[in-house]
LUMSEMI-363514 format. One line per field, with one value per residue (C-alpha): residue number from 1; residue in one letter; chain; x, y, z. Coordinates in steps of 0.05 Angstrom, whole numbers, m for minus. Layout:
BEGIN
finu <- [NUM|...]
nudo <- [a|...]
guse <- [A|...]
x <- [X|...]
y <- [Y|...]
z <- [Z|...]
***
This chain:
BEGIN
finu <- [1|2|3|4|5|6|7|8|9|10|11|12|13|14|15|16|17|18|19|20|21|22|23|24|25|26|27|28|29|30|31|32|33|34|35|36|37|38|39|40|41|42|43|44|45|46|47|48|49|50|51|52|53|54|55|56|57|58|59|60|61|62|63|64|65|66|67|68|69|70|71|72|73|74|75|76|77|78|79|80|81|82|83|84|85|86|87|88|89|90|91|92|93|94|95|96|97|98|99|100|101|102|103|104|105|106|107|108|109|110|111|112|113|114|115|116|117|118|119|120|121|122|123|124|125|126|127|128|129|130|131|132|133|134|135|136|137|138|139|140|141|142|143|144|145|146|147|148|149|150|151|152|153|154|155|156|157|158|159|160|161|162|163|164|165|166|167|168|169|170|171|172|173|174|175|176|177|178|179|180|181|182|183|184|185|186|187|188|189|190|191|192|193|194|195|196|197|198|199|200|201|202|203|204|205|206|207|208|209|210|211|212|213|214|215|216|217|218|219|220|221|222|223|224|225|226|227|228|229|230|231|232|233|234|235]
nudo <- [x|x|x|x|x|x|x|x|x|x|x|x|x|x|x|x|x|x|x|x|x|x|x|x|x|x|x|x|x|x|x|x|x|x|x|x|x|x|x|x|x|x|x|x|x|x|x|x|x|x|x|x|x|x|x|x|x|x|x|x|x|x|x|x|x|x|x|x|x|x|x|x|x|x|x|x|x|x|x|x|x|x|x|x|x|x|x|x|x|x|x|x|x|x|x|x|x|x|x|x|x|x|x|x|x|x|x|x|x|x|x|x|x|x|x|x|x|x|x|x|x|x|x|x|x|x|x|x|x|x|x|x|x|x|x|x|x|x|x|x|x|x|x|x|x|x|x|x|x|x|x|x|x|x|x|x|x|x|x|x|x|x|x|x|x|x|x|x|x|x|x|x|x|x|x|x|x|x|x|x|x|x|x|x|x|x|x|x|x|x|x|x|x|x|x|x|x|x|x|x|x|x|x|x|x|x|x|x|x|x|x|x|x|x|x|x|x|x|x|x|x|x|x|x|x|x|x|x|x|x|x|x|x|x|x]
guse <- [A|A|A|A|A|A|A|A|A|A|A|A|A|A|A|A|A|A|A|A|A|A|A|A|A|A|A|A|A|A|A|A|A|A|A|A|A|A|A|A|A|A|A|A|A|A|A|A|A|A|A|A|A|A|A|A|A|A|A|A|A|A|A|A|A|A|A|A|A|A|A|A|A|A|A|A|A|A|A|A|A|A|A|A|A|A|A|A|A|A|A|A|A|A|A|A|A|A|A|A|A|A|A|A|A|A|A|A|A|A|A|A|A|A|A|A|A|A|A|A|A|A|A|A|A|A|A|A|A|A|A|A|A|A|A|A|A|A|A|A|A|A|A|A|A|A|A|A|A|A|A|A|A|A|A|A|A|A|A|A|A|A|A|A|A|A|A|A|A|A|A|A|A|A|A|A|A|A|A|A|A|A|A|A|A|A|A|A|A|A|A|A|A|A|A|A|A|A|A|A|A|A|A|A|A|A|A|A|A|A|A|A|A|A|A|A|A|A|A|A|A|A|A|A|A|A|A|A|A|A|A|A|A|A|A]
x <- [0|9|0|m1|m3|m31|m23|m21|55|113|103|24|36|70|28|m37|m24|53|38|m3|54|99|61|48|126|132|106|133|90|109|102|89|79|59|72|26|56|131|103|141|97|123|179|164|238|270|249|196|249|298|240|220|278|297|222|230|293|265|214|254|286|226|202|270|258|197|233|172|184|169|130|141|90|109|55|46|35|m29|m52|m66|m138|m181|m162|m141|m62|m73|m122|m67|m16|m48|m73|m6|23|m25|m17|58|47|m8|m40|m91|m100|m95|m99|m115|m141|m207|m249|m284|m211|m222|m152|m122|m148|m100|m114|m190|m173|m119|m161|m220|m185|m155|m231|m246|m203|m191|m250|m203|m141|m162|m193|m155|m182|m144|m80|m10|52|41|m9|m77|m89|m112|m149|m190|m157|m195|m192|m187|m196|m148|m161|m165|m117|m125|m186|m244|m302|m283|m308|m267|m305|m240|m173|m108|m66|m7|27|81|102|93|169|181|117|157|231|199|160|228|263|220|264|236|173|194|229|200|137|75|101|116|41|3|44|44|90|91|102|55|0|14|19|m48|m86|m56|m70|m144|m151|m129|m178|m234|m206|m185|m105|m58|m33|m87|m102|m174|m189|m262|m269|m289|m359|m365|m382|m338|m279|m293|m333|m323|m260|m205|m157|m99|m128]
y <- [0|74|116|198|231|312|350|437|438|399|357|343|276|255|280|258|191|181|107|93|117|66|12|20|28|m31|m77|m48|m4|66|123|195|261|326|388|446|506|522|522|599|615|560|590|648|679|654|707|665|642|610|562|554|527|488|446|428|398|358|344|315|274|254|217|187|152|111|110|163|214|281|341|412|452|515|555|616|584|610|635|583|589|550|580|564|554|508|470|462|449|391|353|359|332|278|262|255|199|167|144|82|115|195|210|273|332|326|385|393|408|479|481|509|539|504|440|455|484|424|378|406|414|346|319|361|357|277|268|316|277|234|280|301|377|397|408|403|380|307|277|247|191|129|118|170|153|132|198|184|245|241|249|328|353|320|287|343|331|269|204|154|91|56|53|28|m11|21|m9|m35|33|79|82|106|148|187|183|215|276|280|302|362|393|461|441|390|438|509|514|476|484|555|566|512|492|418|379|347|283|285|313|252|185|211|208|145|117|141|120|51|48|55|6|m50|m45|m13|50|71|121|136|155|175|146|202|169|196|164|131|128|53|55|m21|m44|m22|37|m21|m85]
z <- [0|m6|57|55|122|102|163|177|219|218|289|269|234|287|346|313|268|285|313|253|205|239|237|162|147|194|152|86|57|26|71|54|101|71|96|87|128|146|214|225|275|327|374|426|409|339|281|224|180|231|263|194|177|244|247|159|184|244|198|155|214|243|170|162|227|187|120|106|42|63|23|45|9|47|57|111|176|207|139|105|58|19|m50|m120|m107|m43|m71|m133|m94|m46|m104|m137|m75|m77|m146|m136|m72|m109|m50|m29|39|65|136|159|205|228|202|268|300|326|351|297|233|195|215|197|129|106|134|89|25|33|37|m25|m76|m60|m120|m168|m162|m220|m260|m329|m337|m269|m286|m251|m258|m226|m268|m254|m204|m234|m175|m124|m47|16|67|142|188|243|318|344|385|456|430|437|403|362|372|327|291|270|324|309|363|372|427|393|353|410|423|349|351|414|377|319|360|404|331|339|388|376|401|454|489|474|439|470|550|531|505|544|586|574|538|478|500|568|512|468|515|552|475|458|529|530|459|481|540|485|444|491|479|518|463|404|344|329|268|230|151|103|80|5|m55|m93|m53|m27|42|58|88|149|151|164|130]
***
């Protein structure tokens, strides 16, 4: 199989689907994570194009850690819209991993308005990938992917109807957040105060109480015609 992860900030993939990710490259199949925003928002001290620069290359860490190929698509972070170019550039992205599967943000995650808009866009242009009149440079899907809306940051308002066990990748899922060393040791204790990794094990732990496993994902299928509504995000 073909997995795309198409999350807001460099650190989301990993936060929100990370386990997943590793259990997919775990048992061989290709692994993707795009990038929407430079995420040069994220420091309370660097100036925009330092941190943007720092978290693309603990981005780039963090997917090596999976064998994952990452896509920076570079757009404001913050300010990201529902427009022409982004709506090009995601399904050129998507054209380019050719994917079975795309995991996602959850639309309903108020969090963050990027996380709402990729999330959104992802859900909409998934029907265009295939079709020949939308041009970019990666050409059309032969096939339209199967969307899977990610949980919402520390699980408000989402109730998942698939989980993924993730017991046995939870160590990589927390060596691939701690390559986001901006974040770890800065950004969310700084702003929240929590950290990243106190944030993640309680999801993944409360996820697993749901499911009946120690560690778990939850994730909601994108129910649209025709993307293929039968079947399991890992079969």
């Amino acid at each position: 199989m073909r997995v795309m992860a198409c999350c807001a900030h460099p650190d989301d993939a990993e936060i929100l689907m990370g386990g997943t990710l590793a259990k997919y490259a775990k048992r061989g199949d290709e692994v993707f994570i795009a990038i929407t925003t430079n995420g040069e928002v994220g420091h309370p001290t660097l100036p925009k194009r330092e941190i943007a620069a720092i978290r693309k290359e603990e981005a780039i860490r963090a997917a090596e850690l999976i064998g994952a190929r990452l896509l920076w698509l570079g757009f404001p972070d913050e300010f990201l819209f529902d427009r022409e170019e982004t709506r090009l550039a995601i399904i050129n992205a998507i054209r380019e991993c050719r994917p079975d599967v795309i995991l996602t943000h959850w639309p309903g995650d108020l969090y963050n308005p990027d996380h709402t808009i990729t999330g959104q866009i992802v859900n909409d242009v998934a029907i265009m990938t295939t079709v020949p009149n939308i041009v970019t440079e990666a050409p059309p899907c032969e096939k339209i992917p199967v969307v899977y809306f990610a949980d919402s940051v520390a699980g408000v308002g989402f109730v998942p109807d698939e989980y993924v066990d993730i017991t046995d990748t939870l160590q990589v899922k927390r060596d691939m957040l701690a390559e986001h060393k901006s974040q770890v040791s800065d950004w969310l204790s700084d702003q929240y105060g929590v950290t990243m990794d106190d944030m993640m094990t309680v999801c993944a732990q409360y996820r697993g109480f749901q499911a009946g496993v120690r560690h778990a994902e939850g994730f909601i299928r994108a129910k649209a015609w025709p993307r293929g509504v039968a079947g399991t995000l890992l079969p």
